[in-house]
C-alpha positions as CSV (number, residue, x, y, z in Angstrom):
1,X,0.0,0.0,0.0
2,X,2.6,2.2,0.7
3,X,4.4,1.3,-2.4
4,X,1.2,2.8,-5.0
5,X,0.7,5.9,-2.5
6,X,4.1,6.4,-2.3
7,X,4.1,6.1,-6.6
8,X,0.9,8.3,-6.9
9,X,1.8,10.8,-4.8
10,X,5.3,10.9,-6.4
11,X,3.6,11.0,-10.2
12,X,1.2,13.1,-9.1
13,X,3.3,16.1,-7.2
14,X,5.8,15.8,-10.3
15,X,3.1,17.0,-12.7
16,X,2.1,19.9,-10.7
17,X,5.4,21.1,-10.2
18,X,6.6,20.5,-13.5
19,X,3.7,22.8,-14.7
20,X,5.0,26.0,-12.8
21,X,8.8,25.1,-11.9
22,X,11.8,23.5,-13.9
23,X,12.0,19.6,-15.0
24,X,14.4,19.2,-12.0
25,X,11.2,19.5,-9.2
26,X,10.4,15.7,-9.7
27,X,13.8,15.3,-7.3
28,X,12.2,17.6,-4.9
29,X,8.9,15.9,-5.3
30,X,10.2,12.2,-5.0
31,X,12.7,13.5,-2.2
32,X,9.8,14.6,0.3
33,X,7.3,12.3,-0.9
34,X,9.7,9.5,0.3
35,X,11.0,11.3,3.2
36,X,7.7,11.7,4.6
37,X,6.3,7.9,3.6
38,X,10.0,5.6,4.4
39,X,10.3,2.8,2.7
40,X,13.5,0.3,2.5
41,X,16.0,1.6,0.0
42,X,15.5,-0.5,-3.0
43,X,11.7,-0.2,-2.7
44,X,11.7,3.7,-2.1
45,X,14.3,3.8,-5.1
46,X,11.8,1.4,-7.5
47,X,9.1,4.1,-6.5
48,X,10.8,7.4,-7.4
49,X,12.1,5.7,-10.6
50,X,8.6,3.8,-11.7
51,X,6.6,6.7,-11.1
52,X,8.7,9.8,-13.0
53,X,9.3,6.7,-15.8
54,X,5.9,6.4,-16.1
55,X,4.7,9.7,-15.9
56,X,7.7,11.0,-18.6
57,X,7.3,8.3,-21.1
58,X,3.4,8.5,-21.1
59,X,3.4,12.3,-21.3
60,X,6.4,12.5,-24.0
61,X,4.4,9.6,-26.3
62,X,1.3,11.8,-26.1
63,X,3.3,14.7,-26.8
64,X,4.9,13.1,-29.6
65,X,1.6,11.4,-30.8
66,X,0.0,14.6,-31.2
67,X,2.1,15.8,-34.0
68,X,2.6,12.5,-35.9
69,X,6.2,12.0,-34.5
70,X,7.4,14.8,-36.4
71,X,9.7,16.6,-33.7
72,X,10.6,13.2,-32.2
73,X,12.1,11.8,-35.7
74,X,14.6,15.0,-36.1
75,X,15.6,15.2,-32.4
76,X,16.2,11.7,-32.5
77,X,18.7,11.8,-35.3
78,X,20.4,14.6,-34.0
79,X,21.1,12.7,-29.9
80,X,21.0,8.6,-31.0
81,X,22.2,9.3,-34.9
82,X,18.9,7.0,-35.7
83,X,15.5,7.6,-36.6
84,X,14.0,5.8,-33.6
85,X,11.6,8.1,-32.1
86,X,11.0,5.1,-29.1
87,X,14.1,4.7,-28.4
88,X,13.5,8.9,-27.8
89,X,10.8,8.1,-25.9
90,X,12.1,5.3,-23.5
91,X,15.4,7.1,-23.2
92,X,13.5,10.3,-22.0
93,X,12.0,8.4,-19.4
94,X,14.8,6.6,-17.9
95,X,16.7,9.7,-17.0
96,X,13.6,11.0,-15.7
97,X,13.0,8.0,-13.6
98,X,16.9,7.6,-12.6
99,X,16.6,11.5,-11.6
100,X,13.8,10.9,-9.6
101,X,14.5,7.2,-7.9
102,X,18.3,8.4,-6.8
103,X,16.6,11.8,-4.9
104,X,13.8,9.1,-3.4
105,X,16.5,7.0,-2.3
106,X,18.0,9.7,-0.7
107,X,15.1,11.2,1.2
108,X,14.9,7.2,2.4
109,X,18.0,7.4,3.6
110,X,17.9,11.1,5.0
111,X,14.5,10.0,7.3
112,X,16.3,6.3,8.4
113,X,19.3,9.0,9.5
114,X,17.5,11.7,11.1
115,X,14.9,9.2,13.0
116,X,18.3,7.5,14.4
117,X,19.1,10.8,16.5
């Protein structure tokens, strides 16, 4: 249960934040959001990671799908040197979600630390 709260919550924050603040918020979002729900440090890490994966991959394919993979075929021949806009796509969300699951793994560790005081 705290696993899907924790990935909600962490999705869900990200989005509002990323509508009024820079793309780097999802850290701040999946820092607290973990902070204030611990978890074990592999499981708080999967969260942070799932949920900003999720999130980035389904928004960018939307994004993308809207204008008929048009933008997504040139950018990706200018970064992967092939016309593979999924491999854009799934490449956009794992550095989202590795972003996101070191900063939740972090605010794991930063609650086990200060709740040992």
């Amino acid at each position: 249960m705290k696993f899907i709260s924790s990935l909600l919550l962490i999705a869900l924050l990200s989005y509002v934040l990323g509508m009024f603040l820079p793309w780097w918020t999802i850290a701040i979002a999946a820092f607290v959001v973990c902070w204030l729900i611990p978890q074990r440090g592999f499981v708080s890490f999967l969260t942070g990671f799932l949920a900003i994966f999720l999130l980035w991959g389904i928004m960018s394919f939307m994004i993308s799908a809207a204008n008929h993979d048009i933008l997504a075929h040139r950018v990706s021949e200018l970064i992967l040197k092939k016309d593979n806009p999924t491999m854009l796509i799934l490449l956009t969300g794992l550095l989202g979600g590795l972003v996101a699951g070191f900063a939740a793994l972090s605010g794991s560790f930063a609650h086990k630390k200060l709740k040992k005081r």
